[in-house]
C-alpha positions in Angstrom: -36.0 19.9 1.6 -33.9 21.5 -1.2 -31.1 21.8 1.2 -31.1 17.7 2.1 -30.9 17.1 -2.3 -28.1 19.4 -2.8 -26.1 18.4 -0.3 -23.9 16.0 -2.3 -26.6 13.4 -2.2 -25.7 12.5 -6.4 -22.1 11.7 -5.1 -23.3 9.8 -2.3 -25.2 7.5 -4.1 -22.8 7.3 -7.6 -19.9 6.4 -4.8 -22.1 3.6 -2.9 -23.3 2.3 -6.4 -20.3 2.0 -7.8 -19.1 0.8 -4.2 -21.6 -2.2 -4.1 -21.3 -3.2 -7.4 -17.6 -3.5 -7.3 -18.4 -5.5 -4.5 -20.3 -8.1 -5.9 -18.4 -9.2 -8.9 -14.9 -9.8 -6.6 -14.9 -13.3 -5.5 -12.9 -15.0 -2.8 -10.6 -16.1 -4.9 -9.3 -12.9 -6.1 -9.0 -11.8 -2.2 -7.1 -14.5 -0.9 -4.9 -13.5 -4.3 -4.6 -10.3 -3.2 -3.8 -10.8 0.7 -1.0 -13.7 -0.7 0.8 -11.0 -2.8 0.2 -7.9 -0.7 2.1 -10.7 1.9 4.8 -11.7 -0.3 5.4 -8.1 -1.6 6.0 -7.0 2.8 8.4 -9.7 3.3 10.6 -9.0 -0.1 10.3 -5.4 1.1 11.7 -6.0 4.9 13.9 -8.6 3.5 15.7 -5.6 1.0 15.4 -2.6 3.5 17.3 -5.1 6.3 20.1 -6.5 3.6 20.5 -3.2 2.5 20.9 -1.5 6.0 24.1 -4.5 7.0 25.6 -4.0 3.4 25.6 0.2 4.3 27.4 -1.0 7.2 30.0 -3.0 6.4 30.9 -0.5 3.9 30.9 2.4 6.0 33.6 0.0 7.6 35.6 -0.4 5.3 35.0 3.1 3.7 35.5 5.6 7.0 34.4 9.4 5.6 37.9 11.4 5.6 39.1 12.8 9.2 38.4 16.7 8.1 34.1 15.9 7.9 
């Protein structure tokens, strides 16, 4: 029986408490805030990474690296 207590049941139960009662004091409003700006915060990032990947381009066009690399 000593073996099933000292088997990390204290961190168990301090990491579901604290689990459950972050739980119950986030309403549905602060999800759906959440969700909106983890959405807006992926397009801005694709948006960047894809303007940034033509403007490399075209300047890798204009700019060739010298003939001896």
């Amino acid at each position: 029986m000593a073996n099933l207590v000292r088997g990390g049941g204290t961190k168990a139960g301090t990491a579901g408490g604290t689990l459950l009662s972050v739980l119950v004091n986030i309403s549905s409003g602060d999800i759906l805030h959440t969700c909106v700006l983890a959405a807006v915060g992926a397009i801005v990032s694709f948006t960047v990474s894809i303007l940034l990947k033509v403007l490399f381009q075209r300047f890798k066009r204009k700019h060739p690296p010298p003939k001896g690399m």
